[in-house]
N, C-alpha and C positions, 0 to 999 in steps of 0.2 A: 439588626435582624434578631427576631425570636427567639427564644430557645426552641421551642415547637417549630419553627420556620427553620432552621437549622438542621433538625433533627430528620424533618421532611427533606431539606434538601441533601445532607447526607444519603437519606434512604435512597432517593431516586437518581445521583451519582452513583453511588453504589451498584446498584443496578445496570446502569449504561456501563460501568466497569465490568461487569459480572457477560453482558449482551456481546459485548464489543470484542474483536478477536484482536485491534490496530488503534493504538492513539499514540499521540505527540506533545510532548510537555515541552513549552516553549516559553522563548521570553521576548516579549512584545513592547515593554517599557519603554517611554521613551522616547516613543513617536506619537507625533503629532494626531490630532482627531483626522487632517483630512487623508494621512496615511493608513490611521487605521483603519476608516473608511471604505478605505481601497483596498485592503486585504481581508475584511470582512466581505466584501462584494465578490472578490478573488475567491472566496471559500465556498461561499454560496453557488457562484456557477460552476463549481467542479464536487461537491454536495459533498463538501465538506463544515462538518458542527464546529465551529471555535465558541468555549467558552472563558470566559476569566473566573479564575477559580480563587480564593484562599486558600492558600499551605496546611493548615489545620486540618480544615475541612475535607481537603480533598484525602491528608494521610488518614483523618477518621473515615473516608469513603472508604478508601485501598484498606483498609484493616478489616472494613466489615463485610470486603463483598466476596472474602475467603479465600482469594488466588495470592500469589507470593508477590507481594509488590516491596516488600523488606530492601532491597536495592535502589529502589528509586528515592527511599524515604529522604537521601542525604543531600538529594539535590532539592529539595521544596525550601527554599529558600529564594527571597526576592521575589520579583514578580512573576508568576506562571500564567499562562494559557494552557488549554488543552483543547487540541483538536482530533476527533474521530472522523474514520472517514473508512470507508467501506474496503477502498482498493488500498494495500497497504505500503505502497510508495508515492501514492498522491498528495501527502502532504509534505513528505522529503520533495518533491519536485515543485510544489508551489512556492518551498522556505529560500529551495534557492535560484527559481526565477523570480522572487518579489525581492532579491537580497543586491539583484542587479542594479536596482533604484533607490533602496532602500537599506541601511546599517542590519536593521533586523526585520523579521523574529530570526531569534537563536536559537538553535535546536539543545533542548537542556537534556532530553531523554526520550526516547520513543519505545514501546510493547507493542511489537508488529509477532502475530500469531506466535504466542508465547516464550517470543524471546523478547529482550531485553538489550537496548541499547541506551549508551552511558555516553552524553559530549556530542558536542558539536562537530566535531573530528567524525564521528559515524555516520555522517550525511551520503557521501557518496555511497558508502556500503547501503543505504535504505533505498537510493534511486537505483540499486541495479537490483535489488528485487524484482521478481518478478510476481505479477497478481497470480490468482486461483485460473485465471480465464486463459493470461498468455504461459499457465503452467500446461495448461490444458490442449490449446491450441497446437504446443511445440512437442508432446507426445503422440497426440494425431499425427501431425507431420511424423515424427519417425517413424511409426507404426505404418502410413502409407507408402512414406518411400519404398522399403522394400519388394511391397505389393505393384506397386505402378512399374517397376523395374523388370518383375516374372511377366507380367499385362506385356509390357513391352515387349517383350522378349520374343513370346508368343506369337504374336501378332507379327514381328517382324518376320519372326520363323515360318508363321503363316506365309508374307510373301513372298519368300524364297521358294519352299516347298513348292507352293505355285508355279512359279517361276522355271523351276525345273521342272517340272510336268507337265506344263506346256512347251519346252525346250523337249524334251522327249518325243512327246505327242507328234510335233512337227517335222521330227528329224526322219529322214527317206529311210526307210529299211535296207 
């Protein structure tokens, strides 16, 4: 690679670093073409980006696209991957249902909405995340409950109230 192809590819890392709220630094080494195959196809239909990156490259991305990536610096070593991906426990959930057939990928670090996880040991803590959407949904839900609960209430009170006033209505003087 160029120095100018470098520098290009720097810039527009950088950027996807700078765009991106969730990625996954991982390590893929080590497996076979028809394995990796199959977890590139795995990323694809859940739209997730894997790239393989160089360790340079990618601390000269993290350096220039101005956010604190100073913690991750220590782990770019060996072979990384990095995978983006919108929802930010989809790729904790694909590392370790593809981990069921396969040794790896290794979770090396992940930058889910600007935090910072360190080790493969942090896996579980990323799939019980929850996304923007089921953060969203599970406030609806409490906000309705207590609404549908007065609804109820009302409504039930409604048929009693009834209920007695046609029990009155009827009843002989």
């Amino acid at each position: 690679m160029k120095k100018d192809e470098k520098t290009q590819f720097i810039d527009a890392l950088a950027e996807k670093l700078n765009s991106t709220n969730n990625f996954y630094l991982a390590d893929i080494s080590d497996l076979n073409s028809e394995t990796t195959s199959r977890l590139r196809r795995t990323c694809f239909k859940r739209n997730i980006q894997l790239k393989m990156v160089k360790n340079t490259l990618l601390k000269k991305a993290m350096e220039k696209s101005g956010k604190d990536f100073e913690s991750l610096f220590d782990i770019l070593k060996g072979s990384t991957s990095i995978l983006f991906s919108e929802v930010a426990n989809d790729p904790a959930k694909l590392i370790r249902e593809f981990r069921r057939t396969a040794p790896k990928p290794i979770l090396k670090a992940a930058y889910v909405q600007e935090s910072i996880y360190l080790g493969d040991d942090q896996l579980d803590a990323l799939i019980n995340i929850k996304s923007k959407e089921e953060m969203i949904g599970v406030v609806i839900g409490m906000l309705q409950s207590p609404l549908q609960n007065v609804i109820s209430g009302l409504q039930s009170g409604g048929n009693k109230l009834s209920g007695i006033v046609k029990t009155l209505s009827e009843k002989p003087e």
